[in-house]
C-alpha positions in Angstrom: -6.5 2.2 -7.8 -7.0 5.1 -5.5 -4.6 6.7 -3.3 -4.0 5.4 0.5 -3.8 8.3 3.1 -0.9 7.7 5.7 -3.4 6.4 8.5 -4.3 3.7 6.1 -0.7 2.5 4.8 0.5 2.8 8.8 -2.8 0.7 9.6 -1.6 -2.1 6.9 2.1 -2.1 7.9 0.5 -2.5 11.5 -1.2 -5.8 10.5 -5.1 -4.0 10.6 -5.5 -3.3 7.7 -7.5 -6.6 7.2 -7.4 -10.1 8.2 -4.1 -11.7 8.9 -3.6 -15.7 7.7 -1.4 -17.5 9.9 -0.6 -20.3 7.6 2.3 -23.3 6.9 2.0 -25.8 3.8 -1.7 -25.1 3.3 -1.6 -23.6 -1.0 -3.6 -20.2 -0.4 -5.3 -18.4 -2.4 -5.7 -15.3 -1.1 -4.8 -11.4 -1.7 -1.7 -10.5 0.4 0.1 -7.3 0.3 2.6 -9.1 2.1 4.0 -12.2 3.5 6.2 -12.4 6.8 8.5 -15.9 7.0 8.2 -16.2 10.7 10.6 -19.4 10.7 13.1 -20.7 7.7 10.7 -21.1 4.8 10.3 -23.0 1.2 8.4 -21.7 -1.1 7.3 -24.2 -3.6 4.8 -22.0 -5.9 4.2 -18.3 -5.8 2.1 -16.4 -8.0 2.6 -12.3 -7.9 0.1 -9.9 -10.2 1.8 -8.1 -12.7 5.5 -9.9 -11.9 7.6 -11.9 -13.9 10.5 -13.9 -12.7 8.5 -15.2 -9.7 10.0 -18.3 -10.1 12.8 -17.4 -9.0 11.4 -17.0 -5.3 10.5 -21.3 -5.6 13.7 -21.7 -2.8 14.4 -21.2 0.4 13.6 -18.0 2.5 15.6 -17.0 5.9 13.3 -16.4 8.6 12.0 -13.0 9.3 12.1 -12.3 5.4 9.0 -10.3 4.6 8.2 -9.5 1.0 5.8 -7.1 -0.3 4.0 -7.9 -3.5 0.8 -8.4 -4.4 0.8 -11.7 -4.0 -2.7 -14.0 -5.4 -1.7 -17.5 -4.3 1.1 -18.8 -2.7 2.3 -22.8 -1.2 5.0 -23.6 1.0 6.5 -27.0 1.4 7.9 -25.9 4.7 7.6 -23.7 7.5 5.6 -20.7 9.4 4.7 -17.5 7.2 2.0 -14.5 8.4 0.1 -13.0 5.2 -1.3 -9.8 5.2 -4.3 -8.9 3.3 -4.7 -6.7 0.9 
């Protein structure tokens, strides 16, 4: 993994660093750096590389809750999240 300069990391926390998902209970399957629960979420499967005890983020999420992982795939049973890609 090489080393972001601060342009790039500012460019990520910015949202362009890549595509943004808008997505709601749609399973995804992508690469996000982050996720951003826009509304009250549930989370109903989330799988993070190189985490354990993921599980224990199967519940519900307050709105405006972001959290930054590297997060591979991830289904909601309710509400608005914003993923940002890696």
């Amino acid at each position: 993994m090489s080393a972001k300069n601060q342009v790039q990391l500012l460019n990520e926390q910015l949202g362009k660093g890549g595509i943004s998902v808008v997505f709601t209970t749609a399973a995804q399957t992508e690469n996000f750096y982050a996720v951003h629960f826009v509304t009250q979420s549930i989370i109903s499967a989330i799988t993070i590389t190189n985490c354990t005890g993921e599980s224990a983020l199967q519940t519900t999420i307050p709105a405006g809750t972001v959290i930054f992982a590297n997060i591979t795939a991830i289904t909601m049973t309710e509400g608005v999240a914003i993923g940002y890609h890696n």
